[in-house]
TORLUM-243685 format. One line per field, with one value per residue (C-alpha): y, x, z; residue number from 1. Coordinates in nm, 3 decimals. Layout:
yy	Y|... $
xx	X|... $
zz	Z|... $
k	NUM|... $
//
This chain:
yy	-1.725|-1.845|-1.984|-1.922|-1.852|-1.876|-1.708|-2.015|-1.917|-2.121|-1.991|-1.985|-1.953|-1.760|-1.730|-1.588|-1.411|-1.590|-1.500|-1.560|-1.699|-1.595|-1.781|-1.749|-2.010|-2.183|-2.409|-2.405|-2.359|-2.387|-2.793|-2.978|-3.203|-3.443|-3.357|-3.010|-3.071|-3.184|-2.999|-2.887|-2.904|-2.623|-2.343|-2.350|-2.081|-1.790|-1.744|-1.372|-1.269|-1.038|-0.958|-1.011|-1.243|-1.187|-1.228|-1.493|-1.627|-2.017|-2.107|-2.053|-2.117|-2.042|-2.068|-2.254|-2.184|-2.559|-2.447|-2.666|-2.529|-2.550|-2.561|-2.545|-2.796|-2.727|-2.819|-2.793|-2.408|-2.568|-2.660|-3.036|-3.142|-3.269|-3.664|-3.766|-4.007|-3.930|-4.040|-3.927|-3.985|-3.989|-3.900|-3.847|-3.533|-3.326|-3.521|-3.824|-3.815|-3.772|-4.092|-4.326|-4.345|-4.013|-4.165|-4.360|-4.043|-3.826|-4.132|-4.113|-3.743|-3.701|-3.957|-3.726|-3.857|-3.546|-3.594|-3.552|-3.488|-3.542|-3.417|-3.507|-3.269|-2.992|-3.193|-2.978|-3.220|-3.236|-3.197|-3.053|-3.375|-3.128|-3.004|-2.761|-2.543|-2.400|-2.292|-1.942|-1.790|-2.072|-1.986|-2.146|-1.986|-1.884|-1.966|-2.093|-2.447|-2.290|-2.035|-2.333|-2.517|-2.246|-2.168|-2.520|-2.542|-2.251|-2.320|-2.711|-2.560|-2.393|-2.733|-2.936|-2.702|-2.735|-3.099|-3.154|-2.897|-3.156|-3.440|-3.315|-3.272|-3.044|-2.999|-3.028|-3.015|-3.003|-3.182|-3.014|-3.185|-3.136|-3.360|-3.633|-3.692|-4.015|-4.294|-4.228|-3.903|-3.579|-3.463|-3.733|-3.577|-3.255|-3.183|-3.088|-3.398|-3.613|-3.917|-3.767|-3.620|-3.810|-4.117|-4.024|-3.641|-3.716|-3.943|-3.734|-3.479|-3.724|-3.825|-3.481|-3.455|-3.796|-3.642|-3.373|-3.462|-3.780|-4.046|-4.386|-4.468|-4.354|-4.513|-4.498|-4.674|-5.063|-5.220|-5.401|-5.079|-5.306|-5.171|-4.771|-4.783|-4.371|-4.257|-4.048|-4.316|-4.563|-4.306|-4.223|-4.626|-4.587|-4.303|-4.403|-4.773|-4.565|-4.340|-4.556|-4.736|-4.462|-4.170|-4.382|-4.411|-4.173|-4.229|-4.107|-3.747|-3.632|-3.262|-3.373|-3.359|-3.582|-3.984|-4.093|-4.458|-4.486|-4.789|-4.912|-4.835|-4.943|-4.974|-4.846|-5.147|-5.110|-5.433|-5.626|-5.757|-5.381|-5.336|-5.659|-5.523|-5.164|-5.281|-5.525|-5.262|-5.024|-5.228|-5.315|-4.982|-4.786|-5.028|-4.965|-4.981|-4.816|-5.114|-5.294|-5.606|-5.418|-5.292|-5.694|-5.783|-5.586|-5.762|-5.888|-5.800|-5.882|-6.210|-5.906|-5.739|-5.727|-5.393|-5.317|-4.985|-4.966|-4.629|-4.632|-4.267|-4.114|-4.133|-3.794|-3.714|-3.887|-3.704|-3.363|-3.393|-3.546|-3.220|-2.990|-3.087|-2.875|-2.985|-3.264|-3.432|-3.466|-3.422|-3.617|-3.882|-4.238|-4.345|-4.152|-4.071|-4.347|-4.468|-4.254|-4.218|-4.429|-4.658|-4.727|-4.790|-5.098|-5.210|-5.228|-4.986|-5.105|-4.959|-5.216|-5.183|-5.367|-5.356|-5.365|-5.331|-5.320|-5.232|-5.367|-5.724|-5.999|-5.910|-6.035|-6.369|-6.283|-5.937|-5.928|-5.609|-5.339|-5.071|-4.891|-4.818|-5.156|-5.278|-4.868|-4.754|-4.843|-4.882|-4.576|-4.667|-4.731 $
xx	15.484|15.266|15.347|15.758|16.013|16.358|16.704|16.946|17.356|17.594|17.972|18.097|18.468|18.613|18.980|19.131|18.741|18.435|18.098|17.744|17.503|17.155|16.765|16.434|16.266|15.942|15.927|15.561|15.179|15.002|14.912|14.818|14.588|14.589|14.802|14.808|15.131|15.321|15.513|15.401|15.639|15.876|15.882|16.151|16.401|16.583|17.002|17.122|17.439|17.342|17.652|18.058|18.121|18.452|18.786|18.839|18.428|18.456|18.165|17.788|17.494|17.112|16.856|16.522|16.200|16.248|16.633|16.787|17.111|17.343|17.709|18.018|18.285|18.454|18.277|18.522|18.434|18.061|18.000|17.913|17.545|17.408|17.353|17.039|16.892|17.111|17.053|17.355|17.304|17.585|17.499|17.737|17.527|17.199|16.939|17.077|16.897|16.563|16.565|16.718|16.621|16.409|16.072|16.288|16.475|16.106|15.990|16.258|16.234|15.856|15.910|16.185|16.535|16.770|16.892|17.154|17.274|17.641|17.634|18.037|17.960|17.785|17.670|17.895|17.865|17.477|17.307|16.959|16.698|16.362|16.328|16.033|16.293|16.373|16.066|15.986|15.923|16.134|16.506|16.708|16.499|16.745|17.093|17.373|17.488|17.775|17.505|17.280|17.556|17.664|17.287|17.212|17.515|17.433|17.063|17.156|17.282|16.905|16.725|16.921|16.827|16.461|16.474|16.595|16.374|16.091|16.234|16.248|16.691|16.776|17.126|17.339|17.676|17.862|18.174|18.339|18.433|18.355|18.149|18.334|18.144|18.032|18.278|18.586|18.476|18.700|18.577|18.732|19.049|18.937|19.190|18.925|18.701|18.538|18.726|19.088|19.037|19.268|19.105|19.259|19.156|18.828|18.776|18.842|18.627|18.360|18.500|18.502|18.083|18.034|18.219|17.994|17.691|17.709|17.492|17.435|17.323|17.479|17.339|17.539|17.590|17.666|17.992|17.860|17.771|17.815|17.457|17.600|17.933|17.969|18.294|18.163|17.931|18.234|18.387|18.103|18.106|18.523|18.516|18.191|18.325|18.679|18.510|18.254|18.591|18.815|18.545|18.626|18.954|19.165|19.501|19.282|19.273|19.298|19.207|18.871|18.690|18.632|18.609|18.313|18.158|17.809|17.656|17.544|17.629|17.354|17.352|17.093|16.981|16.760|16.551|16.528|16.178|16.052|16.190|15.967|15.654|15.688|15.757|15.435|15.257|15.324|15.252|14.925|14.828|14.970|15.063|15.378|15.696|16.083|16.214|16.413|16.583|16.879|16.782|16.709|17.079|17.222|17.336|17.060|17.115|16.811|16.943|17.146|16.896|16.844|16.589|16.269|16.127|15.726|15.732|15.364|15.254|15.605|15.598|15.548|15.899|16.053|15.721|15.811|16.212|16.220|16.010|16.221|16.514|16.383|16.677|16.719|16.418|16.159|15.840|15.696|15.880|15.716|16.031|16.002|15.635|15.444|15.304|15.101|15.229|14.908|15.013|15.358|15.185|14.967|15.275|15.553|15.550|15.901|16.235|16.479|16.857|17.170|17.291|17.687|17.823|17.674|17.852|17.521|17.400|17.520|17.409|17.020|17.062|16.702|16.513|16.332|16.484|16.186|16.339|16.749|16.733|16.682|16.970|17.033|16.719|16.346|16.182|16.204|15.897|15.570 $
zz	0.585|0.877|1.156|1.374|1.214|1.274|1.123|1.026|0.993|0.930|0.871|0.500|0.438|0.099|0.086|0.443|0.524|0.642|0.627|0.782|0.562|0.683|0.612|0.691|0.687|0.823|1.102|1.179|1.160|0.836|0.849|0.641|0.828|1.119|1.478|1.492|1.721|1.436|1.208|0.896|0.589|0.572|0.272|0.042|0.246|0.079|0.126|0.164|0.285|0.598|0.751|0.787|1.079|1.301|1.222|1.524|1.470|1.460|1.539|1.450|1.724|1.644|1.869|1.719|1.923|2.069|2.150|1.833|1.808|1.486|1.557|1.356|1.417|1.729|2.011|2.310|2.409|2.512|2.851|2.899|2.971|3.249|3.260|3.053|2.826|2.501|2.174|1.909|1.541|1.266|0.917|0.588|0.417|0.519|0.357|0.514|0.827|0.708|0.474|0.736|1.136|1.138|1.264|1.510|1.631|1.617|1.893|2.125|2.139|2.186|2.474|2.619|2.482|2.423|2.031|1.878|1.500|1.381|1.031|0.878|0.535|0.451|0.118|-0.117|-0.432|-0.403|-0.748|-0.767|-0.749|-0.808|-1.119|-1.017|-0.833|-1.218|-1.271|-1.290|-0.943|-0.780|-0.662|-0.911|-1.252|-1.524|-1.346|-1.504|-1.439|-1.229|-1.054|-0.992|-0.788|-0.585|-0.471|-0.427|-0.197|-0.043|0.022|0.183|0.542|0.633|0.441|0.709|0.989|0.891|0.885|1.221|1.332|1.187|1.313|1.676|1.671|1.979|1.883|1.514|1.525|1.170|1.185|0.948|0.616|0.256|0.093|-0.120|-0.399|-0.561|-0.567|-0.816|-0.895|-0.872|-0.564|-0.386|-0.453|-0.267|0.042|0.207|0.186|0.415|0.181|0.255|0.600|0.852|1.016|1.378|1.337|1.256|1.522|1.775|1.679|1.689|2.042|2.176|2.075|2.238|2.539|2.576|2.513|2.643|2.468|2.610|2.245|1.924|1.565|1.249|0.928|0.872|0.777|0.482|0.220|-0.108|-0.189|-0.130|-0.131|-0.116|0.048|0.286|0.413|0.427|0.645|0.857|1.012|1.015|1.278|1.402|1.525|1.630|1.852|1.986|2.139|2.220|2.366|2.683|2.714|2.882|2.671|2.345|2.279|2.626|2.517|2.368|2.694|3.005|2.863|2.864|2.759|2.521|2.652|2.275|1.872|1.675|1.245|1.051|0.808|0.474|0.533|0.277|0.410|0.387|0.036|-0.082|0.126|-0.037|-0.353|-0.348|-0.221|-0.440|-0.741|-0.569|-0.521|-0.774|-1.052|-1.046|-0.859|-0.835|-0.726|-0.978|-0.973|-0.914|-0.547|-0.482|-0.560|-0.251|0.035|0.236|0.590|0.748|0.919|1.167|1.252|1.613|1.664|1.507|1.625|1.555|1.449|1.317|1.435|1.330|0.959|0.901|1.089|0.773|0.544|0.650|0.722|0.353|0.184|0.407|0.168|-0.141|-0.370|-0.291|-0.302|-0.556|-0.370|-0.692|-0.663|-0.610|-0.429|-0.129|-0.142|-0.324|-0.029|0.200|0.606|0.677|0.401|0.493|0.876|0.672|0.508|0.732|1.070|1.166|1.116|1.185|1.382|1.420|1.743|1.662|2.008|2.363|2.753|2.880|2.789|2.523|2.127|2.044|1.844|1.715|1.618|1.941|2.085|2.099|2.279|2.189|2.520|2.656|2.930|2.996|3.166|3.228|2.902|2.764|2.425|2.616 $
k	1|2|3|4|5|6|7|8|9|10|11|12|13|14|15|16|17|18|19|20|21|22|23|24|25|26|27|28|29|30|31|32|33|34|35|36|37|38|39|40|41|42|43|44|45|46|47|48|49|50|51|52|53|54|55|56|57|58|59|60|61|62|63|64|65|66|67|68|69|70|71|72|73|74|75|76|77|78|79|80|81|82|83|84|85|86|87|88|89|90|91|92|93|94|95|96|97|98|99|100|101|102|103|104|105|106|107|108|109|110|111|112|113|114|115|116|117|118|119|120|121|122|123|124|125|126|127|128|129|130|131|132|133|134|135|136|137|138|139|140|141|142|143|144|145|146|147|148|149|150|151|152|153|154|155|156|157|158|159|160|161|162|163|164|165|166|167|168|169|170|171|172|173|174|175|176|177|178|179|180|181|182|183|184|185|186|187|188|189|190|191|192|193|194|195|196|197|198|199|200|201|202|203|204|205|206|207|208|209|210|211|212|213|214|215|216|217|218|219|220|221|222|223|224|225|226|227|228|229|230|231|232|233|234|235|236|237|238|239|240|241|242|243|244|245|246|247|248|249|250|251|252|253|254|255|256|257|258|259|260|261|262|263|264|265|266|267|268|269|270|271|272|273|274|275|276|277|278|279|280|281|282|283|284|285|286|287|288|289|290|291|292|293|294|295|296|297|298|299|300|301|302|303|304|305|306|307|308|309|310|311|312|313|314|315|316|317|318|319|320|321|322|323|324|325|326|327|328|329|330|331|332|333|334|335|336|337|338|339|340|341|342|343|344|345|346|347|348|349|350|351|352|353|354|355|356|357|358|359|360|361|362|363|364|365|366|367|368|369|370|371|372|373|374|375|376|377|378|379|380|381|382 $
//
């Protein structure tokens, strides 16, 4: 491989032992084209187990050569950070945050916003989405259905570290849970699950993260998910809206850290103006189009949206972050990549925000709002 490299870990239990799951993979040089600056789709990594971890080991850090550090669950043996612009994101699965707010996230961190990802699963029920990964050659060739879970589930910890590496993350914390499957399927059942977890525990790991790191922003997912209602996404806006409250107040788990207030929660929103300009656009320019009349029935939510980012010279944050998820993603597929970057820029450049609660000014009655920073510090997007 060309370019750094960097050794991901992540902790994997079996029984009463845990082990360190070790990757390689590539986090830079060898682009494509364009900014030389910017990342470069990672290769697809390898999983070997490389060595027994601890007996008392609860926790996995890694240090990327921009300092991204992965972390287990439990946060409260990490010093707090000093005060800084903050910007805390809370995704269901890894995958998640590369198909909704990574250009947005990529912005604020090339104009010197610390990030931050919350990650609730490690994406346990995850079926394989590219078919080339069978192919001879390709990590998945002649396993069983059985085999091909496990390695899929086992490659998804170093795909997210990869992505966030693309997207410009400094810091992933895992909170914990396993992922709950589609709705009303048997994995919901799972004690460990995201679905069954309790709403109070969860919470305040979530609050202890806000505690420490501090965000004046944090952006999660909407309160109307008719379109998507997946568990684990229902759950991620229940402890997301909980903690947003309770991080500052004192009488709320008073071992989680010093309280501390985020001045603004923000919901990512699937604009249903950007669906119709993709979807023309796409029929334009390639004849054809994924969007049925199906996606058109969801809820349209556009009349709430406060926040449109211009994130016209951040597409490939969402490009590369997207490709970094080997299994997940299709890198055929007309959904994610029918459009070029420079043709999603001509189509729509936005990517549009809910501003659900706010310590520092009234909510916008319009979608005016340019900046998630706006009330908190100078303008932070120039």
């Amino acid at each position: 491989m060309n370019g750094a490299t960097a050794t991901v870990v992540a902790v994997a239990s079996t029984g009463n032992t845990e082990s360190i799951v070790g990757a390689i993979v590539d986090v830079g040089g060898g682009n494509t084209g364009g900014d030389s600056s910017r990342p470069s789709p990672v290769s697809q990594a390898a999983i070997t187990e490389v060595a027994p971890s601890p007996p008392t080991a609860r926790m996995a850090v890694v240090t990327y050569r921009r300092g991204l550090r992965i972390i287990e669950e439990r946060t409260d043996s990490l010093s707090p950070v000093s005060e800084r612009l903050t910007l805390l994101s809370v995704h269901a699965h890894p995958d998640d945050e590369a198909s909704k707010g990574a250009p947005t996230v990529a912005k604020y961190h090339a104009a010197g916003v610390h990030a931050v990802l919350v990650c609730c699963t490690g994406g346990e029920e995850g079926e394989l989405q590219n078919p080339a990964l069978r192919e001879e050659g390709q990590p998945l060739h002649g396993l069983s259905p059985e085999e091909e879970k496990a390695r899929v589930t086992a490659m998804r910890p170093a795909e997210l570290a990869a992505s966030a590496e693309v997207i410009g993350f400094d810091e992933v914390v895992m909170l914990g849970y396993r992922d709950s499957g589609m709705p009303d399927s048997e994995a919901n059942h799972h004690p460990d699950s995201f679905h069954q977890a309790d709403l109070d525990e969860a919470t305040g790991r979530l609050v202890a993260i806000i505690r420490r790191t501090k965000p004046q922003v944090v952006i999660t997912y909407g309160d109307d998910q008719r379109g998507y209602p997946h568990p684990d996404h229902l759950r991620v806006h229940d402890i997301s809206v909980l903690a947003f409250e309770r991080a500052g107040d004192a009488a709320w788990y008073p071992d989680a850290g010093e309280p501390f207030q985020p001045s603004k929660l923000y919901y990512s929103a699937w604009s249903r103006a950007r669906m119709i300009a993709v979807h023309e656009a796409l029929l334009r320019l390639r004849g054809e189009s994924p969007f049925d009349e199906d996606w058109f029935k969801r809820p349209d939510v556009d009349h709430r949206i406060t926040t449109r980012i211009d994130v016209s010279g951040f597409f490939w944050a969402r490009t590369g972050a997207l490709l970094a998820h080997a299994t997940q993603v299709d890198p055929n597929a007309g959904f994610w990549f029918g459009l070029t970057d420079d043709e999603l820029v001509e189509t729509y450049a936005w990517e549009d925000w809910i501003l659900a609660r706010s310590f520092v000014g009234p909510i916008p009655e319009d979608d005016g709002e340019r900046d998630l920073f706006a009330g908190i510090s100078a303008e932070v997007l120039t």
